[in-house]
C-alpha positions as CSV (number, residue, x, y, z in Angstrom):
1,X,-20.6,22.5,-12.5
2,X,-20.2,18.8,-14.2
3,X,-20.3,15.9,-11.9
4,X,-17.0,14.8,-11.5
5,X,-16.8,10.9,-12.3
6,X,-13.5,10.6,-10.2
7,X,-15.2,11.7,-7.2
8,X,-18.6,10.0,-7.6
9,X,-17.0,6.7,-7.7
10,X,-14.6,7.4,-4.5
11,X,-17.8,8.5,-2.8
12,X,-19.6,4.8,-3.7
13,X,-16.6,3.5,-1.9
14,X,-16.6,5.9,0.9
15,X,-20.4,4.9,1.1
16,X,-19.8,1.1,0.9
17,X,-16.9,1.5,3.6
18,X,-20.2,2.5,6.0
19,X,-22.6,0.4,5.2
20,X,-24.1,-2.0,2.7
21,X,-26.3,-1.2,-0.6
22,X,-28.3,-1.5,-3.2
23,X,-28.0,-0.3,-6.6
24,X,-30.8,2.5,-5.5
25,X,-29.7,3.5,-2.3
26,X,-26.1,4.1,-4.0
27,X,-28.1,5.8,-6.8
28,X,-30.1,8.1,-4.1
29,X,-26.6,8.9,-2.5
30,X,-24.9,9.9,-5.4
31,X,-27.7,11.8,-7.6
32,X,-27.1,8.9,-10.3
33,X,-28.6,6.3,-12.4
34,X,-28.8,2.7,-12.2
35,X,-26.7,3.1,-14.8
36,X,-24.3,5.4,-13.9
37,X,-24.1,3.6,-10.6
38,X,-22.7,0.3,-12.3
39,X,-20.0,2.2,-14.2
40,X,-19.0,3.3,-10.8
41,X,-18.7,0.0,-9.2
42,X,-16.4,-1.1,-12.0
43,X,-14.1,2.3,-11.9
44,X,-14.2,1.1,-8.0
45,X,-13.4,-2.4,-8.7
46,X,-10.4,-1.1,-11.0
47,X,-9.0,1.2,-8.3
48,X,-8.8,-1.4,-6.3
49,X,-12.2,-2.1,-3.9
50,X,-13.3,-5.4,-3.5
51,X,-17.0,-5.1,-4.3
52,X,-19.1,-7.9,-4.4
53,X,-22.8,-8.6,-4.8
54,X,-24.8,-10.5,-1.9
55,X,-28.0,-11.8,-2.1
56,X,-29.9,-10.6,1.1
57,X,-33.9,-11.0,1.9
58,X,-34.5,-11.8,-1.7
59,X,-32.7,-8.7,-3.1
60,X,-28.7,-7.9,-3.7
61,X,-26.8,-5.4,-2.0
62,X,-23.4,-4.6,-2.8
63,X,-20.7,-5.3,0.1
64,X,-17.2,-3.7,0.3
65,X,-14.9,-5.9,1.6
66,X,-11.4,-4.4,2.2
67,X,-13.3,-1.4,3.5
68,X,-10.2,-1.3,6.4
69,X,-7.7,-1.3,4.0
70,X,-9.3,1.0,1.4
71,X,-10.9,3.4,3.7
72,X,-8.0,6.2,4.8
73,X,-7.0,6.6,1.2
74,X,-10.0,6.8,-0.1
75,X,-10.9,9.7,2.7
76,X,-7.5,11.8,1.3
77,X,-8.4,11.3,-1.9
78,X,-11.6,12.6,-2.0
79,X,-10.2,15.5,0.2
80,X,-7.6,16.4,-3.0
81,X,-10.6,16.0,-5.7
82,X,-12.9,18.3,-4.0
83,X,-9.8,20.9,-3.6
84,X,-8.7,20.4,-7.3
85,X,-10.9,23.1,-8.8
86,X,-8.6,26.1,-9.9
87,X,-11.1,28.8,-9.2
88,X,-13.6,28.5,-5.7
């Protein structure tokens, strides 16, 4: 089964809405490269999370800030993508 890119990047959100993270912590969470990881952030940013970078202990995490507003949505979607296959 291919990774679904959809899905991925509504996880990162669904993460971020937790807690804060690095690039590798997201990557660890999500099976995904540094990489991959970034092009998530910006499908997130263009669905509409407010992500931004914040220099912690010498190191950046990533920080979602309208987790409250995001977060219930977010959920239901990711409910519908994981239910969208046509065959189980």
């Amino acid at each position: 089964m291919s990774v679904n890119p959809l899905l991925q990047t509504l996880r990162l959100i669904e993460t971020l809405s937790r807690f804060d993270a690095n690039a590798e912590t997201l990557g660890r969470q999500l099976d995904a490269s540094p990489a991959t990881v970034k092009r998530y952030l910006v499908e997130a940013r263009l669905l509409g999370a407010d992500i931004c970078s914040v220099r912690i202990n010498g190191g950046w995490v990533y920080e979602l800030r309208n987790a409250k507003a995001v977060i219930k949505r977010v959920r239901l979607w990711i409910d519908l993508e994981e239910k969208r296959e046509l065959v189980s």
